[in-house]
C-alpha positions in Angstrom: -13.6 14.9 -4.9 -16.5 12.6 -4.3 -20.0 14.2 -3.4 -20.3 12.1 -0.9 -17.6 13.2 1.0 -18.1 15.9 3.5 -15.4 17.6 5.0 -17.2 20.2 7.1 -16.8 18.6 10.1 -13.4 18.6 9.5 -12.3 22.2 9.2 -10.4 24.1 12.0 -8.9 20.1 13.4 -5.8 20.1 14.0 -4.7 16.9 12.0 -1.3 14.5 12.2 -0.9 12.9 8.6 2.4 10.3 8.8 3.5 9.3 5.3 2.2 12.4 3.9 5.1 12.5 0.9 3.7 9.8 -0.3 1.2 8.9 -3.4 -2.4 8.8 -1.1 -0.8 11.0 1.5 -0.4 13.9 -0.6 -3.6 13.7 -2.4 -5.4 12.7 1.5 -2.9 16.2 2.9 -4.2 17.9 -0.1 -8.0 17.1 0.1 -7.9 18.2 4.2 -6.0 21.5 3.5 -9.0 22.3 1.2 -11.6 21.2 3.9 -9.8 23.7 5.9 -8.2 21.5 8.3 -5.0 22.3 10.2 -2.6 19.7 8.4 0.5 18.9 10.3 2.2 16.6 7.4 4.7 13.9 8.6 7.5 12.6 5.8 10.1 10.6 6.4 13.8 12.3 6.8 16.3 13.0 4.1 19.3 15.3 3.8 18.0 16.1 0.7 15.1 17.9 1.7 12.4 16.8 -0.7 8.8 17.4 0.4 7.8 13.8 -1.9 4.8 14.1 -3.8 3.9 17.1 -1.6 5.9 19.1 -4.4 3.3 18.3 -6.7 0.7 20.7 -4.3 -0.5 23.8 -5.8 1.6 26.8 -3.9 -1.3 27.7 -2.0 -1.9 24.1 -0.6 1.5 24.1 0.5 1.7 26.8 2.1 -1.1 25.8 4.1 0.9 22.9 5.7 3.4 22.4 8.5 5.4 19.8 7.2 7.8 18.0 9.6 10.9 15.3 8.6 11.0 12.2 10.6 10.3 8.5 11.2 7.8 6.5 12.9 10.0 4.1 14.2 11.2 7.0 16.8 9.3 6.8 19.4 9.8 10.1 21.1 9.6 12.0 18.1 6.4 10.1 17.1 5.2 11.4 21.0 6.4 15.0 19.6 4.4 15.3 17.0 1.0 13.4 18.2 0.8 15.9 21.1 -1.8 18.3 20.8 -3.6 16.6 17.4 -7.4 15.7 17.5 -7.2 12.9 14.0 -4.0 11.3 13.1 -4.4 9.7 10.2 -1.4 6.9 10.2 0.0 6.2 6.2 3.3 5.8 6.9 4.5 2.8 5.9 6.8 0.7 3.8 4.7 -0.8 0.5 6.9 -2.5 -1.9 6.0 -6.4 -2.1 9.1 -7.1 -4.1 11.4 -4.9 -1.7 9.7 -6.9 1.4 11.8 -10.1 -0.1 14.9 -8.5 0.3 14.8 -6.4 3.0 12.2 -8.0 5.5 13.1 -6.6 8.9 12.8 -3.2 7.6 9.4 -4.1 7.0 8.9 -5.0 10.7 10.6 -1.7 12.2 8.5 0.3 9.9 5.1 -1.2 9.4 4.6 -2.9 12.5 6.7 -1.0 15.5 6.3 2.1 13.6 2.4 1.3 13.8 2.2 0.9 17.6 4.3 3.4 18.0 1.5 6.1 16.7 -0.8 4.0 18.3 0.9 4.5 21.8 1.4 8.0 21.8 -2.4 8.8 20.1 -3.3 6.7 23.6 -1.2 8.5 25.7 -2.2 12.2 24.2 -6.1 11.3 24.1 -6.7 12.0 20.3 -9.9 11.6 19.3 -9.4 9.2 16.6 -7.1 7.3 14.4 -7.7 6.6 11.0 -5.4 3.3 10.1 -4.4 2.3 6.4 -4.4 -1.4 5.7 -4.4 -2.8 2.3 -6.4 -5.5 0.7 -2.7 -7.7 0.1 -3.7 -8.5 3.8 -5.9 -11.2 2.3 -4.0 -13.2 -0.2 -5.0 -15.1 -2.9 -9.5 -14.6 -2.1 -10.6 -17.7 -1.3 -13.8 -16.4 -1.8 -14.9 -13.4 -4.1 -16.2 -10.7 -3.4 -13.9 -10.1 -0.2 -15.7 -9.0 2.5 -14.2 -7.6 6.1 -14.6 -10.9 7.6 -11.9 -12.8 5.0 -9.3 -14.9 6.6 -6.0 -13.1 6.9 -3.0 -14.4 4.8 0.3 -13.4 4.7 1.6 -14.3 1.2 4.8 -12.0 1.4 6.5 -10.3 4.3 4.9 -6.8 3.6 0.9 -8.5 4.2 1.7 -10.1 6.9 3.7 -6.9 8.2 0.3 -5.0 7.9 -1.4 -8.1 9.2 0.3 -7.3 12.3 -0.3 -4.1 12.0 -4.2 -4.3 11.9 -4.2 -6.6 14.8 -2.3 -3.9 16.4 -4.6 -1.4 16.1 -7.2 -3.5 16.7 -5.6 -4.5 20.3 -5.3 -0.7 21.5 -9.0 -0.6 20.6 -9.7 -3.7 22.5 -7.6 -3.1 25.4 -6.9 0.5 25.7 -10.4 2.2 24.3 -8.1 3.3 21.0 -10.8 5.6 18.8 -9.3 3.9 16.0 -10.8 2.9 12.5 -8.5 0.9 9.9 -9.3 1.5 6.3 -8.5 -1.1 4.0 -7.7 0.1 0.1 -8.0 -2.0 -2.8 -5.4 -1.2 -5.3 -5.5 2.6 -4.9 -3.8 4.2 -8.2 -3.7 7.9 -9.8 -1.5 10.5 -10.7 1.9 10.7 -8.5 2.1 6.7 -8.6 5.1 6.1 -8.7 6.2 2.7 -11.2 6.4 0.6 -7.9 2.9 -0.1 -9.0 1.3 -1.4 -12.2 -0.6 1.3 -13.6 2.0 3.8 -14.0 4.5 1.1 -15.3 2.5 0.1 -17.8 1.3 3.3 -19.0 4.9 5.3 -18.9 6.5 2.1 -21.1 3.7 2.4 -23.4 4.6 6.2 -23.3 7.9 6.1 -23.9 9.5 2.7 -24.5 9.7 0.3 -27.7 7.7 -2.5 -25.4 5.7 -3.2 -22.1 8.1 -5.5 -19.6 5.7 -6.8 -17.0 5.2 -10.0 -14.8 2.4 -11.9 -14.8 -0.8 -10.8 -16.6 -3.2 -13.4 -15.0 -3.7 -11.5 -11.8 -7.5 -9.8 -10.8 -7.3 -6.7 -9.5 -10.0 -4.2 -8.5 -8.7 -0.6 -9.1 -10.1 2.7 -7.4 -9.3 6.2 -7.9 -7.5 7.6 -5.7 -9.7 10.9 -5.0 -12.1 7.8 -4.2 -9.9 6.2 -1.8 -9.1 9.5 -0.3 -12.9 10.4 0.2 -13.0 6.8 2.2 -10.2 8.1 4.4 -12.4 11.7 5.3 -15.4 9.5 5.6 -13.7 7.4 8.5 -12.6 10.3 10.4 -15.8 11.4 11.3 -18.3 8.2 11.0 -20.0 6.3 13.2 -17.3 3.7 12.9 -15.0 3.2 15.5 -13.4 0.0 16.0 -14.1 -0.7 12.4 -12.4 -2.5 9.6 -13.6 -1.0 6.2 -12.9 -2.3 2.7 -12.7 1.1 0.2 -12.5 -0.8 -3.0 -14.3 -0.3 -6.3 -16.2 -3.6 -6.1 -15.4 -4.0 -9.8 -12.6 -5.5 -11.9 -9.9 -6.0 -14.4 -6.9 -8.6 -14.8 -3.3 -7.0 -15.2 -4.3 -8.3 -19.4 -7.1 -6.4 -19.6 -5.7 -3.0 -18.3 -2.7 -3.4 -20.5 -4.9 -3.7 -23.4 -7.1 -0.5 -22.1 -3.7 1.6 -21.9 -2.9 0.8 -25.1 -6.2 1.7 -26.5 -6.4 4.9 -24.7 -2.8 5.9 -26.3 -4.0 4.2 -29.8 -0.8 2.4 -29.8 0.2 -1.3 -30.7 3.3 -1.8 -28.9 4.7 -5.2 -27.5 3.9 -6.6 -24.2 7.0 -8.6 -23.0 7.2 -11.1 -19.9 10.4 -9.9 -17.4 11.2 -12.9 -15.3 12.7 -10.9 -12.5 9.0 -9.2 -12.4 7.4 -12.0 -11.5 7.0 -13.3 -8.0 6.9 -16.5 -6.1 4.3 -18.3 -6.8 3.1 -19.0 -3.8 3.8 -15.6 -2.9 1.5 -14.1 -6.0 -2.1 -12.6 -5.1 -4.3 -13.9 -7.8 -7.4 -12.4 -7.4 -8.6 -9.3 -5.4 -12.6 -8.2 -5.6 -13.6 -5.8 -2.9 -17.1 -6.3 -0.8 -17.7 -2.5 -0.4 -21.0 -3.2 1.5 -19.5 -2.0 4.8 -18.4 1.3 3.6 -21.6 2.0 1.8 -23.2 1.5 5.1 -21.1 2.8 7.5 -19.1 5.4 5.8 -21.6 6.1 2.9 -19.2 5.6 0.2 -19.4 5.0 -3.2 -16.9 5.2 -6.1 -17.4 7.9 -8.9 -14.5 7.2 -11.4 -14.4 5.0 -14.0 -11.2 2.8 -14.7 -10.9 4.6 -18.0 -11.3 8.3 -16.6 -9.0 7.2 -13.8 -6.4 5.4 -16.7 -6.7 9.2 -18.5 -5.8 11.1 -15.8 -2.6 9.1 -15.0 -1.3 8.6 -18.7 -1.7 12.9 -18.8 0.2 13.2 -15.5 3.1 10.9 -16.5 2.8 12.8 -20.3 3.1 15.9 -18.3 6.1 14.8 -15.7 8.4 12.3 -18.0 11.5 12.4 -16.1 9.0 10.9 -13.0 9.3 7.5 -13.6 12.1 5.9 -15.0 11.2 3.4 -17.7 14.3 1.5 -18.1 14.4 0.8 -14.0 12.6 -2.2 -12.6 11.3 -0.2 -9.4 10.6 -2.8 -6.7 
């Protein structure tokens, strides 16, 4: 964890974390278990009664939490469940791009209603703050580098402008309704428990275990953090001086999709193939071409700083996914 992150101030809260199955929830769940927070960790219902990628918790962690099945777009179990917590910090949401083509509503009940749904009841149960996840896709395409907070907004596929709508959400209970809310905006958060929705670990499982990389276009920028970074920007913003705040946590420092492929396969001192996939590719109006995170604000505000390198951070995923083959299936476009 970062040293700049301190978590004292956190232990003993009683803490609501919604999408806590999933890849920076359970890290985030994991990281304020061991700052000795009470962790109340929200994951979305299934009959088959997987915990996500809160399996991956050491015992102890685990049994540390209070895990409870569910789904934001409820409103009275939302209520349920925000009763009674101090922090909520609000995850949960659907973050496929591809997937946000095909099934856009869903996208709306989740991200957006699901949002003011936690929203709503952290107003109506007086917690004492929010902590909101946005994403950097909320930009588009930069029309100017680096992105700073005060970037025009552009939805370029239904999921950013789904958490467009979002932010402005949480930004309107703050506005209107005194909301202690901060929204943190993440640049390209990757790490072990990815799953191959994402670039990293698609890249590096195929060079792993496949005859040849399958990807879409290489041209994009992208600026790549760590997630035990990201998730020391999430602690930060629960107990900063920020409220009402809109903070980029982003690296500030990047690599094209090209570049990373060629770092992968470097690392893993193989030569292997890299293949376009048509049906990997997306519109082209639709594409976000370069993202370069302004992380003045969070130096200032949150004092945040990154500490791991793209190539530690590369190492660390390419041993998890060594470790855990069967965890992402290689042959499987996962959209």
């Amino acid at each position: 964890m970062n040293d700049h992150a301190s978590t004292s101030s956190l232990s003993g809260k009683k803490i609501l974390l919604t999408g806590a199955g999933g890849f920076i929830g359970s890290h985030l769940c994991q990281a304020l278990i061991a700052s000795g927070a009470e962790v109340t960790a929200m994951i979305r219902y299934s009959s088959q009664s997987g915990w996500g990628n809160l399996e991956f918790l050491p015992k102890d962690a685990r049994a540390g939490l209070t895990v409870v099945a569910g789904n934001v777009e409820d409103q009275d179990f939302v209520h349920r469940q925000v009763k009674g917590k101090e922090i909520v910090f609000h995850l949960a949401a659907l973050i496929g791009i591809p997937y946000s083509y095909a099934a856009p509503k869903s996208y709306i009940r989740t991200n957006i209603e699901g949002s003011c749904n936690i929203f709503e009841a952290a107003r109506v149960h007086g917690v004492e703050r929010v902590v909101h996840t946005s994403t950097s896709e909320v930009y588009g395409t930069a029309l100017y580098t680096p992105i700073n907070e005060a970037h025009p907004l552009q939805g370029q596929s239904p999921y950013s402008a789904s958490k467009i709508a979002a932010d402005k959400l949480a930004e309107s209970y703050h506005r209107s309704f005194g909301l202690p809310v901060v929204t943190v905006r993440p640049f390209n958060a990757y790490g072990p428990r990815q799953s191959a929705r994402a670039v990293i670990p698609t890249i590096i499982s195929q060079a792993l275990f496949e005859p040849e990389i399958r990807l879409g276009s290489l041209d994009p920028i992208r600026d790549m953090t760590f997630v035990e970074d990201t998730v020391a920007g999430f602690l930060a913003a629960a107990t900063a001086d920020c409220l009402g705040e809109i903070i980029n946590v982003g690296g500030g420092s990047v690599s094209s999709i090209g570049d990373i492929v060629e770092a992968v396969l470097r690392l893993l001192g193989c030569g292997k193939p890299v293949r376009l996939d048509p049906s990997r590719v997306r519109p082209q109006a639709s594409e976000v071409l370069t993202l370069v995170c302004d992380n003045t604000l969070a130096g200032e505000k949150l004092n945040w700083r990154p500490t791991v390198s793209l190539e530690q951070g590369l190492a660390r995923v390419a041993e998890f996914i060594a470790a855990h083959p069967d965890f992402i299936k290689t042959s499987i476009y996962a959209v």
